[in-house]
N, C-alpha and C positions, 0 to 999 in steps of 0.2 A: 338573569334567570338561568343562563346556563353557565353562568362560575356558579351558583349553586346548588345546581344538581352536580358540578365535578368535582365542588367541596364535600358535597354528601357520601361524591360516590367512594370518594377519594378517603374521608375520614370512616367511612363502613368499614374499607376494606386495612384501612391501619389498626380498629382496633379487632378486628377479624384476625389479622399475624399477630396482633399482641396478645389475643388470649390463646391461640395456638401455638404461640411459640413459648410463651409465658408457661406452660406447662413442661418442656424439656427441660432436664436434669442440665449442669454443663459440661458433662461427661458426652451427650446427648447433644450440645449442642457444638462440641466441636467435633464428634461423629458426621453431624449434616457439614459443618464447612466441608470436612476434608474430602467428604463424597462430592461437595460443588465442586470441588477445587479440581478434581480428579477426571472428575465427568466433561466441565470446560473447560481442564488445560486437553485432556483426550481432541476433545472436540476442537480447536485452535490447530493440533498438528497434525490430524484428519487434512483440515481445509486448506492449511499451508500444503501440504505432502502433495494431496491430489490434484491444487492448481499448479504446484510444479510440474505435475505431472503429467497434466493435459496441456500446458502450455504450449507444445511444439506439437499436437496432436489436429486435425481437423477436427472440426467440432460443428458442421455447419457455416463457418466462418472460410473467406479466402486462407491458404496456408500461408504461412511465414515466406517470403522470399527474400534468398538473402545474395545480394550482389556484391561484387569484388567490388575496391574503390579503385576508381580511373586515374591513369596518372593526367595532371595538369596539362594544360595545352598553352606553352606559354609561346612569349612572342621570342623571336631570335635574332631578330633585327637590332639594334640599336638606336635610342631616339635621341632625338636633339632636345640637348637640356642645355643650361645656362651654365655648368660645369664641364662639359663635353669636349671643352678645347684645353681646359686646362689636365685630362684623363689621357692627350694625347702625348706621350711621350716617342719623340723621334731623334735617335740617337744615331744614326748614321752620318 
């Protein structure tokens, strides 16, 4: 029942663009591409630009915190391995 009212509604509105659009010249119709093209490539570097550019911006949101990185805290000691005697070189 309700695939076909969204085949109905779905085939209304196909042949709805077809008889609308079926009437521009092609002169006409690639006037409308280049206006789409222009309007949504506009619109894509709008959204890029501006998330750039709010990115490091408070927006309601915690701000960015940015920490150094720590040096390592390693061991200095020396462990006993199974190689350990043979690393020991005593030359005296």
């Amino acid at each position: 029942m309700i695939k076909k009212k969204l085949t109905a509604v779905r085939d209304w509105l196909e042949n709805g663009l077809r008889s609308l659009l079926g009437r521009i010249t092609p002169d006409g119709r690639i006037i409308v591409i280049l206006v789409m093209l222009f309007v949504f490539g506009a619109g894509s570097i709008y959204m890029t630009v501006s998330s750039i550019y709010n990115m490091g911006k408070k927006s309601g949101h915690e701000q960015m915190a940015i920490e150094h990185i720590k040096r390592l805290e390693l061991e200095q000691g020396q462990k006993a391995d199974s190689i350990n005697h043979k690393n020991n070189f005593n030359y005296e």
